[in-house]
C-alpha positions in Angstrom: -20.8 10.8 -14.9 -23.3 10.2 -17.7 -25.9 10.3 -15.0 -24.8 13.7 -13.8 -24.5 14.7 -17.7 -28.1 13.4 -17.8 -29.4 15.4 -15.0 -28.2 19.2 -16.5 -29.6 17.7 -19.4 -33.1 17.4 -18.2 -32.8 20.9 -16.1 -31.6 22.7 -19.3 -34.6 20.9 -21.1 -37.1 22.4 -18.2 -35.3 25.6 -17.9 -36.3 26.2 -21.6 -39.4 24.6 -21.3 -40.4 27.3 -18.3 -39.2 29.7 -20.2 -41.3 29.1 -23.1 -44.2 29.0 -20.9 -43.2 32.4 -19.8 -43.2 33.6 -23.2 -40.0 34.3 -23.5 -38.4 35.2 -27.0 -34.7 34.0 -28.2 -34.0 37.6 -28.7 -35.3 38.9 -25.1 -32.6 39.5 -22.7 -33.4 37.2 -19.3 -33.9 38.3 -15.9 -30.9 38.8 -13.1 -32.3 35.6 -11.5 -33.2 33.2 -14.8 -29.4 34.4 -16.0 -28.1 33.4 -12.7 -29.6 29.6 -12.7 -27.8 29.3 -16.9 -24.3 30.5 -15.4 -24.8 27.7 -12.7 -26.1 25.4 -14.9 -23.0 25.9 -17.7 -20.5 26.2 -14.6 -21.7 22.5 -13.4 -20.9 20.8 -16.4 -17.7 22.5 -17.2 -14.5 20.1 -17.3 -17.3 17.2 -17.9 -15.5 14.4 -19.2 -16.7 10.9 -20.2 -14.9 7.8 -22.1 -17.1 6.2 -24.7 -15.7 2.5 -25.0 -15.5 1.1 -28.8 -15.6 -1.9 -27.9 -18.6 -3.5 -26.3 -18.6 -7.5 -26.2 -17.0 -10.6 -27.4 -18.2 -11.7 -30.9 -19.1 -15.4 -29.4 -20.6 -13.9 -25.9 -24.3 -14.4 -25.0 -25.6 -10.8 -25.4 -28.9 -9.0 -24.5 -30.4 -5.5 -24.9 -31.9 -4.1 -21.4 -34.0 -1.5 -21.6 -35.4 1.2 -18.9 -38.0 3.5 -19.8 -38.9 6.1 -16.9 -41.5 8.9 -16.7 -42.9 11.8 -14.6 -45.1 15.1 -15.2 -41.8 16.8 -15.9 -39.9 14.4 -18.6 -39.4 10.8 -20.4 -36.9 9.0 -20.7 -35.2 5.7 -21.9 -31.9 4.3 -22.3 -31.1 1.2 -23.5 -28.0 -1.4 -22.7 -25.8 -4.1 -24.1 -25.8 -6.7 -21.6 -23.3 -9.6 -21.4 -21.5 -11.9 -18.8 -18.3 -9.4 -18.1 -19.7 -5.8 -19.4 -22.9 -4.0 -19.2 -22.8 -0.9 -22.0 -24.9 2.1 -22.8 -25.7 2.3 -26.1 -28.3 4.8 -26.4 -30.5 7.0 -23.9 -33.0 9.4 -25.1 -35.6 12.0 -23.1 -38.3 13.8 -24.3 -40.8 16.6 -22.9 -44.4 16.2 -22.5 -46.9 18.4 -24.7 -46.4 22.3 -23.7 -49.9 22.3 -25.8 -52.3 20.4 -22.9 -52.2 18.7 -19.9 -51.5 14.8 -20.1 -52.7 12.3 -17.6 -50.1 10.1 -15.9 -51.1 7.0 -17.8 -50.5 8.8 -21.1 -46.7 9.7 -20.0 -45.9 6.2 -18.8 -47.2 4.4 -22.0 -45.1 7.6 -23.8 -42.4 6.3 -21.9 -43.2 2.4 -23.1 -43.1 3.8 -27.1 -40.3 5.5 -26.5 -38.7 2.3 -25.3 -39.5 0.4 -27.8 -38.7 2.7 -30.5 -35.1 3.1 -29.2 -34.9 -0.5 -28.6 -35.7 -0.9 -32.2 -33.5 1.7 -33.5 -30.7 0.0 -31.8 -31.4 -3.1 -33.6 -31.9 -2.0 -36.7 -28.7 0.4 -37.0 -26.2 -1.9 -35.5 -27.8 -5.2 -37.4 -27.6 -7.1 -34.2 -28.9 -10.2 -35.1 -27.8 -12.4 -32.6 -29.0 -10.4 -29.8 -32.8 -10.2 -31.6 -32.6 -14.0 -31.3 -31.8 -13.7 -27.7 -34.1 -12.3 -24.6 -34.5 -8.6 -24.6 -36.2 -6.9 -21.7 -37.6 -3.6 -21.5 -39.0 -2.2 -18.0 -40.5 1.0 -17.6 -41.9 2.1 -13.4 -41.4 -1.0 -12.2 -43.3 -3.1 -14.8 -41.2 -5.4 -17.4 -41.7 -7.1 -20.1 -40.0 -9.8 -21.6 -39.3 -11.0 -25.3 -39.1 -14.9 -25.6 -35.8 -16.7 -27.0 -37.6 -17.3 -30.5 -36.5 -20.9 -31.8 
């Protein structure tokens, strides 16, 4: 389901973006056809429902943070997880558009997508104060690359 979610997310974000390219105002009435693809859009996601769990792991469970970053000429993205033995939880996922302003180069977008990994991976730890899982391996890939924080003693 969040996947799905995810997915009109990222069409809404382009639909906006192509419109903006267009030069489309806020105020400027759309199209028969551009008002055709938001009524299918809103229709797809309507009765969407998703459960959020509160809880997310034992306090005495070995825990790590797994983090995907993804990116293509269209959007980035990353999400990050709570990992343990019996549950694996989302805890955050964020997506971003490249630069309307030029054209960016592949590498650019995939190390984008690494920063944006990282910084989410960070936020995570910082706002839940999650200690023991700093202390404990956290992995971040992003295209098929990983890498991998060290247990620190």
């Amino acid at each position: 389901m969040v996947s799905s979610l995810k997915k009109e997310d990222t069409k809404i974000s382009r639909k906006i973006t192509s419109l903006w390219r267009d030069k489309f105002d806020w105020k400027t009435v759309l199209p028969p056809d551009r008002t055709l693809e938001w009524q299918r859009i809103c229709e797809s996601m309507n009765g969407f429902k998703k459960l959020i769990p509160r809880f997310l792991s034992m306090k005495y469970q070995q825990t790590s943070l797994i983090t995907f970053a993804n990116a293509s000429k269209g959007t980035i993205a990353a999400c990050v997880y709570l990992h343990s033995e019996k549950f694996t939880n989302l805890l955050l996922a964020k997506e971003k558009l490249p630069s309307l302003k030029h054209d960016v180069t592949t590498p650019k977008i995939e190390l984008n997508a690494m920063t944006l990994a990282m910084r989410i991976t960070n936020a995570v730890l910082a706002r839940n104060r999650l200690k023991e899982i700093s202390k404990n391996v956290t992995r971040i890939e992003a295209g098929g690359t990983q890498t991998r924080q060290p247990r620190q003693r």
